[in-house]
PDB file of N, CA, C and O in Angstrom:
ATOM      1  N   UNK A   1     -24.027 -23.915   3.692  1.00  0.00           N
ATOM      2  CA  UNK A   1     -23.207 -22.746   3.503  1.00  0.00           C
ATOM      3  C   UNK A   1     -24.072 -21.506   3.567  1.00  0.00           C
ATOM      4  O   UNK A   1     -25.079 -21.370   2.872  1.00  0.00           O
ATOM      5  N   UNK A   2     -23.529 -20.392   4.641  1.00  0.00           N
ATOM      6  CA  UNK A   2     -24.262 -19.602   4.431  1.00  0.00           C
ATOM      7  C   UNK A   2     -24.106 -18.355   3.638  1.00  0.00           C
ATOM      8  O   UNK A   2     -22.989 -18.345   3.122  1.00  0.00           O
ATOM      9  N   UNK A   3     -24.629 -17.564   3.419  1.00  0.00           N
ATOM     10  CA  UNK A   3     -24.222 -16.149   2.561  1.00  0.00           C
ATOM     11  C   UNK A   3     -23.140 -15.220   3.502  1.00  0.00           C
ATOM     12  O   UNK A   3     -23.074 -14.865   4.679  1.00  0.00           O
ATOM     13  N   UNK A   4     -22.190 -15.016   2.042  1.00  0.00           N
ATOM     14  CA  UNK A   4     -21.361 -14.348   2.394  1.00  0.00           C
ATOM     15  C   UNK A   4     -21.141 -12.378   2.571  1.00  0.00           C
ATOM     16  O   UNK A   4     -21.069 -11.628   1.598  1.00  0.00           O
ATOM     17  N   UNK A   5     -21.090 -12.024   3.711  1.00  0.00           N
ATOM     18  CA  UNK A   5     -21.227 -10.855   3.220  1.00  0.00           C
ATOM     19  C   UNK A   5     -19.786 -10.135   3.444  1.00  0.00           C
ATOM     20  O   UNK A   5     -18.893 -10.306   4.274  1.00  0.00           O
ATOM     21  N   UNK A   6     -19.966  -9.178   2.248  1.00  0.00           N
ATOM     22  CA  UNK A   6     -18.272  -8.365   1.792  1.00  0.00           C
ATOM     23  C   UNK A   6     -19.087  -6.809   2.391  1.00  0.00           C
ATOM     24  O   UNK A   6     -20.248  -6.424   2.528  1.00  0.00           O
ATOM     25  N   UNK A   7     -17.773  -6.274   2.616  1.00  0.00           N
ATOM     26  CA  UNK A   7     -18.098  -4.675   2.672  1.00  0.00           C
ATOM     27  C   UNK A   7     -17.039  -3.986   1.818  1.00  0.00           C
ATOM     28  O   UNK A   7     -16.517  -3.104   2.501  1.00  0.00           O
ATOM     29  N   UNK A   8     -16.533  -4.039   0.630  1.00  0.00           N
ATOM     30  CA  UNK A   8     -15.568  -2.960   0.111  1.00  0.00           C
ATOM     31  C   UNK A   8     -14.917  -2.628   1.096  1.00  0.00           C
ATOM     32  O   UNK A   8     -13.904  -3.224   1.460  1.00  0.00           O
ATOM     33  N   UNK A   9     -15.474  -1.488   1.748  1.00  0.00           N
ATOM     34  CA  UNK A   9     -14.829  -0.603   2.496  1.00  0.00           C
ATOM     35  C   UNK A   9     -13.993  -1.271   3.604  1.00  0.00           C
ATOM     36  O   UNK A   9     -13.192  -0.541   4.188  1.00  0.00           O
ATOM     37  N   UNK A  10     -14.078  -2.635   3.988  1.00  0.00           N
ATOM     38  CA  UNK A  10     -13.224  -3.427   4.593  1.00  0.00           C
ATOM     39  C   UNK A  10     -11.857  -3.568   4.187  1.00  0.00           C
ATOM     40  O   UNK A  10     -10.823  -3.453   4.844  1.00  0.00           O
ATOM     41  N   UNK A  11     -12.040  -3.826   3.039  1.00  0.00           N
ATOM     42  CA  UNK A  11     -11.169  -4.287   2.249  1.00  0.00           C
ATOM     43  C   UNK A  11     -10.319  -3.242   1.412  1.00  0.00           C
ATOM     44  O   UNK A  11      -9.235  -3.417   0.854  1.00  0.00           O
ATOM     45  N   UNK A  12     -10.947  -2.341   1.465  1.00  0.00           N
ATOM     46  CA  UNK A  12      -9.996  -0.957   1.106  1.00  0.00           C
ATOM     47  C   UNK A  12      -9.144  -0.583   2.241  1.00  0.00           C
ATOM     48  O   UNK A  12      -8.005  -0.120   2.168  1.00  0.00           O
ATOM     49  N   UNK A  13      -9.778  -0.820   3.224  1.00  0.00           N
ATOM     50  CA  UNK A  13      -8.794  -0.778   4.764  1.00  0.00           C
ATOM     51  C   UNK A  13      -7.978  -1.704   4.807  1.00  0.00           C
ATOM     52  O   UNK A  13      -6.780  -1.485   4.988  1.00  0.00           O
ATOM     53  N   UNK A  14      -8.405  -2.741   4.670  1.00  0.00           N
ATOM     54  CA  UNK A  14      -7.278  -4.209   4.244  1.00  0.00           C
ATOM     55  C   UNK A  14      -6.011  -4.072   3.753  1.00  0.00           C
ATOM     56  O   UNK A  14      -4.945  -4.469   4.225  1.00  0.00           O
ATOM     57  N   UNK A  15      -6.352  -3.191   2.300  1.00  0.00           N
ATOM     58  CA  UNK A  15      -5.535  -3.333   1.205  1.00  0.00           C
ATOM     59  C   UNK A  15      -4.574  -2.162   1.984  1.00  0.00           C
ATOM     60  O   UNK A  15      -3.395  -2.495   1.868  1.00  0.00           O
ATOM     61  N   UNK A  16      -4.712  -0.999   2.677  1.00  0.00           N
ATOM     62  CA  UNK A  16      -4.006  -0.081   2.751  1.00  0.00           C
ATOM     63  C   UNK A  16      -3.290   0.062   3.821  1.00  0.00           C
ATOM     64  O   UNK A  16      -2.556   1.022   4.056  1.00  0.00           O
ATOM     65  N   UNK A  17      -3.554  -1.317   4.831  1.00  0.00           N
ATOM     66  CA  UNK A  17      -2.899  -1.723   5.887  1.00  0.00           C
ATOM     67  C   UNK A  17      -1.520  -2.469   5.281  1.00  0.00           C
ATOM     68  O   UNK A  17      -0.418  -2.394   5.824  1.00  0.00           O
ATOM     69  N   UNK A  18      -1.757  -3.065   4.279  1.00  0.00           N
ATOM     70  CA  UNK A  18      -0.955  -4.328   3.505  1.00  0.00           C
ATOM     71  C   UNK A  18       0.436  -3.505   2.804  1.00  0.00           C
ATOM     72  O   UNK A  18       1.601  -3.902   2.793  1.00  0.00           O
ATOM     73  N   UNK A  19      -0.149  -2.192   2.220  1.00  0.00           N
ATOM     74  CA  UNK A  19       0.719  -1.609   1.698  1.00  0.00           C
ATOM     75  C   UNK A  19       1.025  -0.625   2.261  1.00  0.00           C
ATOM     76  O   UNK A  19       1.333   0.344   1.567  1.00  0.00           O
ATOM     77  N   UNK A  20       1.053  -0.509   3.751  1.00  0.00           N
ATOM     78  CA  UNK A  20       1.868   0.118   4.552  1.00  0.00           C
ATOM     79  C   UNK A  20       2.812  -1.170   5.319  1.00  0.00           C
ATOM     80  O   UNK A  20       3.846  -0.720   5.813  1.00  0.00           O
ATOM     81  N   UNK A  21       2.681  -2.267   5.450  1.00  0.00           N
ATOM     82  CA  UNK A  21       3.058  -3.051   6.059  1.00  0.00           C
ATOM     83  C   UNK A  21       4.472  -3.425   4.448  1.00  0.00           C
ATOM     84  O   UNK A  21       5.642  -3.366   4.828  1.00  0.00           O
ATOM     85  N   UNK A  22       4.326  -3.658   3.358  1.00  0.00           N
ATOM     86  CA  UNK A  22       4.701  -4.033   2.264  1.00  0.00           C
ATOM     87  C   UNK A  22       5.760  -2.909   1.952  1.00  0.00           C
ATOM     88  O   UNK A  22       6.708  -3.370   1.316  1.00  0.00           O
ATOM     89  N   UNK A  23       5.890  -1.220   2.291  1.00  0.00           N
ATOM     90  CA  UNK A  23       6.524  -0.314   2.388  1.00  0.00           C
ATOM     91  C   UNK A  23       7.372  -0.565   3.113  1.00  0.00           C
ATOM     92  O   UNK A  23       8.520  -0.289   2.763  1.00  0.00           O
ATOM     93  N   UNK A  24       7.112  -1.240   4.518  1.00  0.00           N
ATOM     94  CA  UNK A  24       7.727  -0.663   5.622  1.00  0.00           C
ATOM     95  C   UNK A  24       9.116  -1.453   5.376  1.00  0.00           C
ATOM     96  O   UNK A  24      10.304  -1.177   5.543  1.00  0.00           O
ATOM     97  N   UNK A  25       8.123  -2.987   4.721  1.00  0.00           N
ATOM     98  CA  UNK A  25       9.333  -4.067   4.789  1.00  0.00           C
ATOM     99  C   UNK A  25      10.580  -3.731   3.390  1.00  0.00           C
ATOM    100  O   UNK A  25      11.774  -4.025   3.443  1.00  0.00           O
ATOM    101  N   UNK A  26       9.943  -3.122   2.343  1.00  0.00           N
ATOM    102  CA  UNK A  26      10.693  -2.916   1.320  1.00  0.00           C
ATOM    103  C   UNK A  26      11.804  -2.091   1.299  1.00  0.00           C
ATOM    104  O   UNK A  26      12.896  -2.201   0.741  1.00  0.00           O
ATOM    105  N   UNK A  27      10.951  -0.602   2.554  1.00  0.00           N
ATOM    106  CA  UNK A  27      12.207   0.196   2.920  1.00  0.00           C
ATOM    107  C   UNK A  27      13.442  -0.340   3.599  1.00  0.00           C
ATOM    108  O   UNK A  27      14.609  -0.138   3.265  1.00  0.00           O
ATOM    109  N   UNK A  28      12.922  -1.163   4.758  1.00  0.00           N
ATOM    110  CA  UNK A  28      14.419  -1.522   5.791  1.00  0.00           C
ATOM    111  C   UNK A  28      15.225  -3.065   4.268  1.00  0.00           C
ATOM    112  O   UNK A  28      16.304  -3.657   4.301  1.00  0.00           O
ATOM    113  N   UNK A  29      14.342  -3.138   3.459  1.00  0.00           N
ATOM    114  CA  UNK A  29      15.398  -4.373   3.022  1.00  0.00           C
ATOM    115  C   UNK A  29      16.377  -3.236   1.519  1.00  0.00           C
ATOM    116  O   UNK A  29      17.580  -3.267   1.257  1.00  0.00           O
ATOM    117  N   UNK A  30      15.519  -2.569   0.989  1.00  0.00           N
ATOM    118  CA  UNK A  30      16.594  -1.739   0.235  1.00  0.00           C
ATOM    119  C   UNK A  30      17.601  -0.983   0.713  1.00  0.00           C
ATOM    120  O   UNK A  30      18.773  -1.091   0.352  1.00  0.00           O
ATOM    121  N   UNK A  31      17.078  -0.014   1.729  1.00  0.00           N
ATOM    122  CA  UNK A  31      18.297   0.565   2.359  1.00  0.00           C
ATOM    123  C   UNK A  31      19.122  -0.047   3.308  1.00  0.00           C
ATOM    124  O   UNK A  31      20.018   0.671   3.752  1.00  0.00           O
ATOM    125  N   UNK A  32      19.021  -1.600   3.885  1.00  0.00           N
ATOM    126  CA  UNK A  32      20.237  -2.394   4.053  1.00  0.00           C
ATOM    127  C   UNK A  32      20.603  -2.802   3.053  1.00  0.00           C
ATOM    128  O   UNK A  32      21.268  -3.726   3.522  1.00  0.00           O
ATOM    129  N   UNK A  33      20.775  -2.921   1.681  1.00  0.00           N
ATOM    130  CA  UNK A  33      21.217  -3.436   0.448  1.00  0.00           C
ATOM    131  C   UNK A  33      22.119  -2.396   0.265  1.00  0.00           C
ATOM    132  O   UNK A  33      23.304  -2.709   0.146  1.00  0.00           O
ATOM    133  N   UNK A  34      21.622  -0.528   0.191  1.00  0.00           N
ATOM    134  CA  UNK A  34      22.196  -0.074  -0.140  1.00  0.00           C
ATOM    135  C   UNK A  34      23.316   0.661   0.986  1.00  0.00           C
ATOM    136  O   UNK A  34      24.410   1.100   0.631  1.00  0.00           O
ATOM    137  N   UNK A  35      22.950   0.686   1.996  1.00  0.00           N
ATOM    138  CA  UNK A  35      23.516   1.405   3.008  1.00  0.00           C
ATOM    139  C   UNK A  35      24.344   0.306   4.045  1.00  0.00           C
ATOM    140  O   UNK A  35      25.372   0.491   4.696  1.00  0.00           O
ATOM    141  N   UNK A  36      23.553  -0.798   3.939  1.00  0.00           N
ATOM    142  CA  UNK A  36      24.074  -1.950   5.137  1.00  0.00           C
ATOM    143  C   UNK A  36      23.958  -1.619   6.397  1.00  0.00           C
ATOM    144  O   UNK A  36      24.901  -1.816   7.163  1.00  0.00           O
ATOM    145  N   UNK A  37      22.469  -0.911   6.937  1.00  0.00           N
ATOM    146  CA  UNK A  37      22.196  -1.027   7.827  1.00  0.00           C
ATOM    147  C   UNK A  37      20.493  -0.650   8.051  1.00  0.00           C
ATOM    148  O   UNK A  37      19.693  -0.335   7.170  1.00  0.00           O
ATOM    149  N   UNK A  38      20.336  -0.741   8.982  1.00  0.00           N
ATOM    150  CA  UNK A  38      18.693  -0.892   8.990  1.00  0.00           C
ATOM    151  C   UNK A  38      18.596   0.636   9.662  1.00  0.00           C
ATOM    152  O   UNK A  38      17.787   1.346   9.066  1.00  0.00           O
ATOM    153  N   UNK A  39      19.205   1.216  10.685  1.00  0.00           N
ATOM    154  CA  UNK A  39      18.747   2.468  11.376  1.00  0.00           C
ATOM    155  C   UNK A  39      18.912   3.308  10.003  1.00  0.00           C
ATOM    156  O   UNK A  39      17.972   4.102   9.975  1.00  0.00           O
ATOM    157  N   UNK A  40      19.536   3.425   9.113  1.00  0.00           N
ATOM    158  CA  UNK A  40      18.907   4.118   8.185  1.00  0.00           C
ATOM    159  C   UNK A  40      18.469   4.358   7.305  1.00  0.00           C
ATOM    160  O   UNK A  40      18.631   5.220   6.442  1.00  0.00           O
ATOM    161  N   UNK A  41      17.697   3.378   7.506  1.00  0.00           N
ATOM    162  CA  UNK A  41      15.939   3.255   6.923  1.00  0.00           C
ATOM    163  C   UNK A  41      15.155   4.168   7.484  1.00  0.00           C
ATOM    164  O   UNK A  41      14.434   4.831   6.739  1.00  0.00           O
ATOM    165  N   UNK A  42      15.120   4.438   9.163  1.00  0.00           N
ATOM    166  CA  UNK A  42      14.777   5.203   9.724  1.00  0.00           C
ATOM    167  C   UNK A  42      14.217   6.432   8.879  1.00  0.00           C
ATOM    168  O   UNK A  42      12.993   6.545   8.944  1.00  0.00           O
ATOM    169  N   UNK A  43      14.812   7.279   8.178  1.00  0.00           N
ATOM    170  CA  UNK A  43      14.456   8.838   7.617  1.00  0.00           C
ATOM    171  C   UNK A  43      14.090   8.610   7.066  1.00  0.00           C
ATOM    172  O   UNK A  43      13.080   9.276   6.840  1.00  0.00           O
ATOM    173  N   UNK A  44      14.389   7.293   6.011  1.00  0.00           N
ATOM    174  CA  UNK A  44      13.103   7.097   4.420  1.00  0.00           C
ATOM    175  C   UNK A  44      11.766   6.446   5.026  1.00  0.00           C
ATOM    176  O   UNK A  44      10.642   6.833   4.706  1.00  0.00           O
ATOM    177  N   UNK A  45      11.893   5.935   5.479  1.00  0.00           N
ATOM    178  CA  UNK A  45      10.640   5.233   5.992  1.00  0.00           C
ATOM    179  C   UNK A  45       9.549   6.114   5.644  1.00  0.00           C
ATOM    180  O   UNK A  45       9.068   5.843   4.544  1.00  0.00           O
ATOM    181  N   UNK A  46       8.966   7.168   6.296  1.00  0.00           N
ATOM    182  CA  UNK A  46       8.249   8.147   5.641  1.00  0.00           C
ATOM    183  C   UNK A  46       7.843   8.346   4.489  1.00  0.00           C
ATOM    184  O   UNK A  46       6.702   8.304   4.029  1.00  0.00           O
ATOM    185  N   UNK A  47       8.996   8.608   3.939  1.00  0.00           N
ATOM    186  CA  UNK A  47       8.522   9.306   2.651  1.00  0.00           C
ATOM    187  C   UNK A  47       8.259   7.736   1.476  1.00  0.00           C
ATOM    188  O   UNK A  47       7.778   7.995   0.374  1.00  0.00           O
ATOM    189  N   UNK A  48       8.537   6.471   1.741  1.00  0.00           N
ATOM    190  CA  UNK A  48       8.326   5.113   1.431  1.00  0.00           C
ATOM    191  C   UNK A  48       6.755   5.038   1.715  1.00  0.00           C
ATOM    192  O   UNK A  48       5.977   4.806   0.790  1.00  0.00           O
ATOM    193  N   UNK A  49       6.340   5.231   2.949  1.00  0.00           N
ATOM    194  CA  UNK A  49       5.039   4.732   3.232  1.00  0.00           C
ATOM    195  C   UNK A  49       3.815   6.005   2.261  1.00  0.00           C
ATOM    196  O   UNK A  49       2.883   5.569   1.585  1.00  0.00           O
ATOM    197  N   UNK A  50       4.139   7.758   2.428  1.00  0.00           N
ATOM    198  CA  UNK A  50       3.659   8.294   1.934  1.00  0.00           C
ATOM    199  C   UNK A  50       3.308   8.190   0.292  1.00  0.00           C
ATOM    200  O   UNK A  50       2.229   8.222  -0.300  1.00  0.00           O
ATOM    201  N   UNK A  51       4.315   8.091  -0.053  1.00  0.00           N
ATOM    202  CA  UNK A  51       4.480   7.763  -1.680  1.00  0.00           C
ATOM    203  C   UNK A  51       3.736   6.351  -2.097  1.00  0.00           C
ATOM    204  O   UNK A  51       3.099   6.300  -3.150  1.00  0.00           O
ATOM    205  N   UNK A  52       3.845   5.189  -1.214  1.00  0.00           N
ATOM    206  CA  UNK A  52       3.418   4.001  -1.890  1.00  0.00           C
ATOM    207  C   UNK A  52       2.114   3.861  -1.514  1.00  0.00           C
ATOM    208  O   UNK A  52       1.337   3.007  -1.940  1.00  0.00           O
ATOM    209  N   UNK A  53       1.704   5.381  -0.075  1.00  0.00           N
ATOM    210  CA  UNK A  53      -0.486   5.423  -0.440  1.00  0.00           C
ATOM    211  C   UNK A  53      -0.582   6.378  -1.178  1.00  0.00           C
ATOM    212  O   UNK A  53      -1.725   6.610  -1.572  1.00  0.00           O
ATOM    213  N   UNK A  54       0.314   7.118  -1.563  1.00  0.00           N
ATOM    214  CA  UNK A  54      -0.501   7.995  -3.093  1.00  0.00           C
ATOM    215  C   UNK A  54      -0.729   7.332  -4.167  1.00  0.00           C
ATOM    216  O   UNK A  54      -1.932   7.180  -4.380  1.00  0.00           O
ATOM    217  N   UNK A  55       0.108   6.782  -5.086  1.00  0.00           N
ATOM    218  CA  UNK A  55       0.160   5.916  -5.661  1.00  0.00           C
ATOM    219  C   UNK A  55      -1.190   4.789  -6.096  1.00  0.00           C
ATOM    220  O   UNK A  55      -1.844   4.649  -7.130  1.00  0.00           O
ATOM    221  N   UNK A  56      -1.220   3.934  -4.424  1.00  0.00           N
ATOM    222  CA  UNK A  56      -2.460   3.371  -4.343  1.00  0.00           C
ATOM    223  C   UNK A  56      -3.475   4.083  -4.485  1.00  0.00           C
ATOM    224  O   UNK A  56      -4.092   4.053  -5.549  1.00  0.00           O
ATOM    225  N   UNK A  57      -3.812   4.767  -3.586  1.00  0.00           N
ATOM    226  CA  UNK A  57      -5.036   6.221  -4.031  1.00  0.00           C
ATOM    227  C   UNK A  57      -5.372   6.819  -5.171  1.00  0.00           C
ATOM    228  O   UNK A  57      -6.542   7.093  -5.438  1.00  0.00           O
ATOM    229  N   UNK A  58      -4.381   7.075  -5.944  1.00  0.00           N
ATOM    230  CA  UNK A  58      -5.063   7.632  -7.227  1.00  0.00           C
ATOM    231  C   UNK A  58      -4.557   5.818  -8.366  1.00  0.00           C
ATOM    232  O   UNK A  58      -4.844   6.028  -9.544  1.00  0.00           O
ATOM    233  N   UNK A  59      -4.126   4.773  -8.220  1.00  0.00           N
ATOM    234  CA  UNK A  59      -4.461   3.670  -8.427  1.00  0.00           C
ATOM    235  C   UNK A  59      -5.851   3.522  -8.466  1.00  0.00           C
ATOM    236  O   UNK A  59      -6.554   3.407  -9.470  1.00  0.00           O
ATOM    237  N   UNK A  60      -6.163   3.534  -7.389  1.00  0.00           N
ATOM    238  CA  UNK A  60      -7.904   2.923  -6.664  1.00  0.00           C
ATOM    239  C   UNK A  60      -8.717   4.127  -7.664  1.00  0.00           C
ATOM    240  O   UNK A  60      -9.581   3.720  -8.441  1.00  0.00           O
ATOM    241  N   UNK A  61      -8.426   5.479  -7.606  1.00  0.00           N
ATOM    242  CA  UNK A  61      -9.325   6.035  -8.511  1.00  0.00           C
ATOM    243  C   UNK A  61      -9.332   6.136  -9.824  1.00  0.00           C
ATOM    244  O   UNK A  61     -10.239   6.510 -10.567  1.00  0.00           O
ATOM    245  N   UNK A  62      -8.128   5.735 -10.094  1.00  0.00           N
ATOM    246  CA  UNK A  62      -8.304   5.466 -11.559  1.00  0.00           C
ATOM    247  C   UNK A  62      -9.075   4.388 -12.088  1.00  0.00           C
ATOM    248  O   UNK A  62      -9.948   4.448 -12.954  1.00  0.00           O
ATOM    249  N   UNK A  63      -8.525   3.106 -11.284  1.00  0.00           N
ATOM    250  CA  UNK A  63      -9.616   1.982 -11.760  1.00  0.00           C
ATOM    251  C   UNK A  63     -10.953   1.823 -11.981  1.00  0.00           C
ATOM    252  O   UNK A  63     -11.618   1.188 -12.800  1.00  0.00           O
ATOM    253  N   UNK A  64     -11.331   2.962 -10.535  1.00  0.00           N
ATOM    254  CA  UNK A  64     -12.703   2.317  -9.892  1.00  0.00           C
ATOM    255  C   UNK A  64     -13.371   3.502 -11.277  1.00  0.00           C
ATOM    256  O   UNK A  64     -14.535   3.285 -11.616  1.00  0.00           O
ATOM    257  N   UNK A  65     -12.720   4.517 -11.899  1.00  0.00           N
ATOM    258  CA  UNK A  65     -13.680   5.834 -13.060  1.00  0.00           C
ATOM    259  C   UNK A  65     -13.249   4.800 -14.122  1.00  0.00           C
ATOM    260  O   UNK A  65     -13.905   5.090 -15.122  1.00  0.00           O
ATOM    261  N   UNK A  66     -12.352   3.578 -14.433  1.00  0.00           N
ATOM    262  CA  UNK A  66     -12.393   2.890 -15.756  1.00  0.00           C
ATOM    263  C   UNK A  66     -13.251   1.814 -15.570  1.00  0.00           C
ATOM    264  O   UNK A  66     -13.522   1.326 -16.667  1.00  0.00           O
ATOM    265  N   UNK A  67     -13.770   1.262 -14.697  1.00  0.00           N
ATOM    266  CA  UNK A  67     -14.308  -0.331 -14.885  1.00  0.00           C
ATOM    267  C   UNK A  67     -15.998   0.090 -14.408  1.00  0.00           C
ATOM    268  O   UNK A  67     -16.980  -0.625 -14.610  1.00  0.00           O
ATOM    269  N   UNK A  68     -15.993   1.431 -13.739  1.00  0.00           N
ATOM    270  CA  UNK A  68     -17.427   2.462 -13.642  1.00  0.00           C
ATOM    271  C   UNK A  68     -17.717   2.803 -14.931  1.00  0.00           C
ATOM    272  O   UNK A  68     -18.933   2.663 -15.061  1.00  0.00           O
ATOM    273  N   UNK A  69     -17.084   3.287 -16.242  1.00  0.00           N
ATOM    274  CA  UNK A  69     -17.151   3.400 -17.410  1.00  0.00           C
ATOM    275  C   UNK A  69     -17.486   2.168 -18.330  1.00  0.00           C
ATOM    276  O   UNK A  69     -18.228   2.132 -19.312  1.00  0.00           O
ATOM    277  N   UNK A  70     -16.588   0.963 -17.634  1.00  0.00           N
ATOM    278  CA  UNK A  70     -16.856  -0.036 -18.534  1.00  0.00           C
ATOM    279  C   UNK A  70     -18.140  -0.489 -18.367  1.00  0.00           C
ATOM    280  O   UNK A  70     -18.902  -0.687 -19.313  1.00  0.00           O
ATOM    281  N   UNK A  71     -18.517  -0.724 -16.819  1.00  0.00           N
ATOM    282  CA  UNK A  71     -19.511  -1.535 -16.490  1.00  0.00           C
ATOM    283  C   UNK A  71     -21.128  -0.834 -16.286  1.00  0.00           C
ATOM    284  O   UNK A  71     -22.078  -1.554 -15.981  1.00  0.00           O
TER     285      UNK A  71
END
């Protein structure tokens, strides 16, 4: 087995691909729940994907100034 190597910064790209992909799907399945149709999802879509990387973003900085404190 050989050594594994990580880059964070991979994986911060990872994570923020995931939760644009995780938005996209959450938007078209709520607003067919609520609307019963998928084209309008269309206009939220946006403001779904914007909101759920702020969120993550100051997520990620909050953690990374508490477990920098802890550790």
């Amino acid at each position: 087995f050989g050594e594994l190597s990580f880059d964070p910064a991979n994986f911060i790209i990872f994570s923020r691909l995931c939760i644009v992909a995780i938005s996209v799907a959450s938007t078209f399945i709520l607003i067919n729940l609520i609307k019963g149709n998928f084209k309008a999802g269309l206009k939220y879509l946006p403001i779904f994907v914007i909101v759920s990387l702020i969120v993550y973003e100051v997520s990620l900085q909050l953690l990374t100034l508490l477990f920098v404190a802890i550790f």
